[in-house]
TIMAR-273557 format. One record per residue (C-alpha): residue in one letter; x, y, z. Coordinates in steps of 0.25 Angstrom, whole numbers, plus 5000, padded with zeros to 4 digits. Layout:
<rs>
AXYZ/...
</rs>
This chain:
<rs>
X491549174998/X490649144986/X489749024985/X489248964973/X487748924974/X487548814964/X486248764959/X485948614959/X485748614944/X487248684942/X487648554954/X486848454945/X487848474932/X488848454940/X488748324945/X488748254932/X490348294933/X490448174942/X489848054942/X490447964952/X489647834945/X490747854933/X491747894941/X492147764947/X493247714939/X494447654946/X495047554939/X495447554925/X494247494920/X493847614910/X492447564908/X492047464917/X490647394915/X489247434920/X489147404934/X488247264935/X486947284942/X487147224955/X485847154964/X485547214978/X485147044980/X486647024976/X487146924988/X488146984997/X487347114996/X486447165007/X485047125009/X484247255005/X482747295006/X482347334989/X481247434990/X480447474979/X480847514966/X480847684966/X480847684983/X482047694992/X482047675007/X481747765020/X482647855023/X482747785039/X482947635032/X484347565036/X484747475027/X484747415012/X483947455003/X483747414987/X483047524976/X482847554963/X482847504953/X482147664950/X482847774956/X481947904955/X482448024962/X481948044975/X481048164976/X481948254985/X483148244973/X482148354967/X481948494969/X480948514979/X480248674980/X479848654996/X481548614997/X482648734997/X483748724990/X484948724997/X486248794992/X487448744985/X488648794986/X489948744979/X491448784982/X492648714976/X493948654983/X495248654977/X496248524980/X497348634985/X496648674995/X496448525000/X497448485011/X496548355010/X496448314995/X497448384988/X497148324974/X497348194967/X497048154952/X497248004946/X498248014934/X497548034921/X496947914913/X497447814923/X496647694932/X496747624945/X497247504942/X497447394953/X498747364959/X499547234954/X499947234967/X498847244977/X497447224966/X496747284978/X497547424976/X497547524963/X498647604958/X498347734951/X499047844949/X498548004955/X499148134955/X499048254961/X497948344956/X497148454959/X495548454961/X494348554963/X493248484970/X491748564973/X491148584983/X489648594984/X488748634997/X487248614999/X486648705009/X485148705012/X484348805013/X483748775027/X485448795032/X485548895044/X486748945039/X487948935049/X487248825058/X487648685058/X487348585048/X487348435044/X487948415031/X488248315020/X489648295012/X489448224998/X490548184989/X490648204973/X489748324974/X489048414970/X487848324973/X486648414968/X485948314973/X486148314987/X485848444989/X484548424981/X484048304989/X484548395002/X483748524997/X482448425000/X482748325012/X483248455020/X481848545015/X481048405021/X481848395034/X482448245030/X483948295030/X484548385039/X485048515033/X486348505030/X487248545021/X487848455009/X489448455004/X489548404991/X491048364989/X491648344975/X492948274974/X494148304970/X494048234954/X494248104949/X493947954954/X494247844960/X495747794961/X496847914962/X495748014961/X495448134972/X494048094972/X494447934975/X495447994986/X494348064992/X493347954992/X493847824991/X494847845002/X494647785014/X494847875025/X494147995033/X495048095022/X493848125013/X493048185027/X494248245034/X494248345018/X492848365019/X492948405034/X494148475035/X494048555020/X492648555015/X491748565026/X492448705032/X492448765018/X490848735017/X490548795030/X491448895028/X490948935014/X489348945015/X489148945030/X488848815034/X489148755047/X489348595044/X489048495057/X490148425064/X489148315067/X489548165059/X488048135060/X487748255052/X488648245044/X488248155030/X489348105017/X488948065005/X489348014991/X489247914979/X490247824975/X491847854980/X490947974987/X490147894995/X491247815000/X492047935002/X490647985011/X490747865019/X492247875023/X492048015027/X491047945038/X491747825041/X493147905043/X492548015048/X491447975056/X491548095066/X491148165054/X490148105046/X488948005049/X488047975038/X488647935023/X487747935009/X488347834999/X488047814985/X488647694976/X489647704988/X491047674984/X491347584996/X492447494986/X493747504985/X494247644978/X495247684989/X496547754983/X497747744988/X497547614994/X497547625009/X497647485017/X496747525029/X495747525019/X496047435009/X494847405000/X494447545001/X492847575005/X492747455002/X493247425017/X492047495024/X491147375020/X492447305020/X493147315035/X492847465039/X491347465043/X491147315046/X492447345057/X492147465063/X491147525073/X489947565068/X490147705064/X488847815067/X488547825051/X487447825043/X487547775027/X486647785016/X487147705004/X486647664990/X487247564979/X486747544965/X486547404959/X487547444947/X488547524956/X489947514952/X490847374951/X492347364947/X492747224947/X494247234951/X494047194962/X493247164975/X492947294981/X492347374967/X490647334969/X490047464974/X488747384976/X489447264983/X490247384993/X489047454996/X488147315000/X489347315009/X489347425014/X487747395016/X488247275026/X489147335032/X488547455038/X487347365041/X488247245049/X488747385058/X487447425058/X487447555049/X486247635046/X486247625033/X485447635020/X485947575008/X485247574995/X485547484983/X485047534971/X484547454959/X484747504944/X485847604948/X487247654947/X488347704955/X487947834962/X486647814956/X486047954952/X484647914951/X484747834966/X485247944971/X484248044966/X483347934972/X483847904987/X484748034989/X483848084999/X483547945005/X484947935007/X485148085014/X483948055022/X484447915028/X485947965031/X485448085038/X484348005047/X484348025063/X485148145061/X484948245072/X486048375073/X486748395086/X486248535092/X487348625089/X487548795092/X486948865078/X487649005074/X486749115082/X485749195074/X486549295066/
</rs>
């Protein structure tokens, strides 16, 4: 079976395909304003340490933190001559050969638009449809091939820039090594999209696909043994992805153990409308986390002060839903680390250039492997 190497630069160009900042649009509102800079002071949000302009804080630090307003890239986003490069590999999967996701699509030039009924419910209208989504594998050079490894799943990929912040935390031993699955989604957004089915559905589904589909092709494909250990097993995503990376772990909890949020989408996008959950993410600040037993996870997570704000209703302020989130996982006692950066954007490219590798290094602190039988020298 083939493999397709990729470079990063080849990776790079194809990010610009998805941008999930633009990609938010789940009303009708065709061009809503400019999100209005929001203060991290703002009452009702959480008290937060600001550190100084161009720092960010330790990789052990709990709690709230406030940067910016620069954000230069951290020095391990570059390419560094003492790191190895790792491989990437990319494979495609096809929606007919999905028993999972078998393919949605909202109709053409149509909107969510709120219920006359119910205001907290939106109709739209989808179809089947078929998708394509990529597939994209980091593997780093210091991998014993066939051994067992840790491992990261991230949504919306490729993400070059994972792999490149990796190349250089795994060369100076402040990651484990593992391997990364970069996820795309299967098209569109929002509302009646696959991509929105996958994300903003509240449930364990999105983790059972990745378990039960991706994962046995990835080993299966480049020789790659993937640990069945939660607490070396890491999500990730922005926006609908981050909220999709925290449901994999709070659904799934027997499989995954630390989640990396950017401009986390913790409002409420669910489609169809399901009453266990009815405000959609916006029930783990909500009910879920402050009602359950503390679950074994560690969350790093970042907001921007002009992150996204869509004033239909109550449950739309990114920034308000992940200040709660903040007090939420802190009134459980959560190790946590959230970062609320000034003069930015949702899912930020220049904060994430900046605190990428702060963010990988807090969620996989304290990881220690459980002994396991490696493959006998061939």
């Amino acid at each position: 079976m083939s493999r397709l190497l990729l470079s990063f630069a080849f990776l790079i160009s194809l990010t610009a395909v998805f941008d999930p900042a633009t990609a938010q649009t789940p009303t009708a509102d065709r061009a809503r304003p400019a999100p209005p800079t929001r203060e991290p002071s703002t009452p009702g949000y959480v008290k937060a340490k600001e550190l100084p302009d161009g720092t960010i804080p330790s990789p052990e630090e709990d709690g709230n933190i406030i940067i910016g307003p620069t954000h230069n890239a951290a020095p391990e986003m570059a390419a560094n001559e003492g790191a190895s490069k790792g491989d990437v590999f990319e494979f495609t999967m096809e929606s007919k050969d999905s028993k999972i996701y078998t393919g949605i699509a909202r109709e053409p030039n149509t909107f969510a638009v709120p219920d006359s009924a119910d205001p907290n419910k939106v109709i739209v209208n989808s179809y089947p449809a078929p998708y394509t989504r990529r597939v994209a594998v980091y593997i780093p050079k210091q991998y014993v091939p066939g051994s067992e490894a840790p491992f990261i799943v991230g949504a919306d990929g490729p993400d070059p820039t994972l792999f490149a912040a990796l190349d250089n935390l795994i060369a100076g031993h402040r990651v484990p090594v593992m391997i990364a699955i970069s996820i795309g989604n299967g098209s569109g957004d929002a509302q009646g999209s696959e991509r929105g089915l996958e994300y903003d559905t509240m449930s364990g589904l999105y983790a059972e696909f990745v378990e039960k589909e991706v994962l046995p092709l990835v080993e299966k494909k480049y020789n790659v043994r993937l640990t069945k250990d939660p607490d070396g097993r890491a999500t990730t995503g922005c926006s609908s992805g981050a909220s999709a990376a925290m449901a994999m772990a709070w659904y799934h909890t027997d499989l995954y153990h630390r989640v990396l949020s950017y401009s986390g989408t913790f409002v409420y996008q669910q489609w169809p409308y399901n009453p266990e959950t009815p405000h959609g993410a916006w029930e783990f600040h909500e009910t879920l986390i402050p009602s359950s037993p503390k679950k074994p996870l560690r969350i790093w997570m970042d907001v921007s002060d002009r992150d996204l704000l869509i004033t239909r209703d109550n449950y739309h302020d990114w920034v308000l839903a992940n200040e709660r989130m903040a007090k939420a996982l802190a009134a459980k006692g959560y190790a946590y680390q959230f970062v609320f950066a000034k003069n930015a954007g949702h899912c930020d490219r220049a904060v994430k250039a900046q605190t990428l590798p702060l963010a990988l290094e807090y969620i996989w602190h304290g990881y220690r492997p459980k002994k396991v039988n490696q493959p006998p020298n061939e």
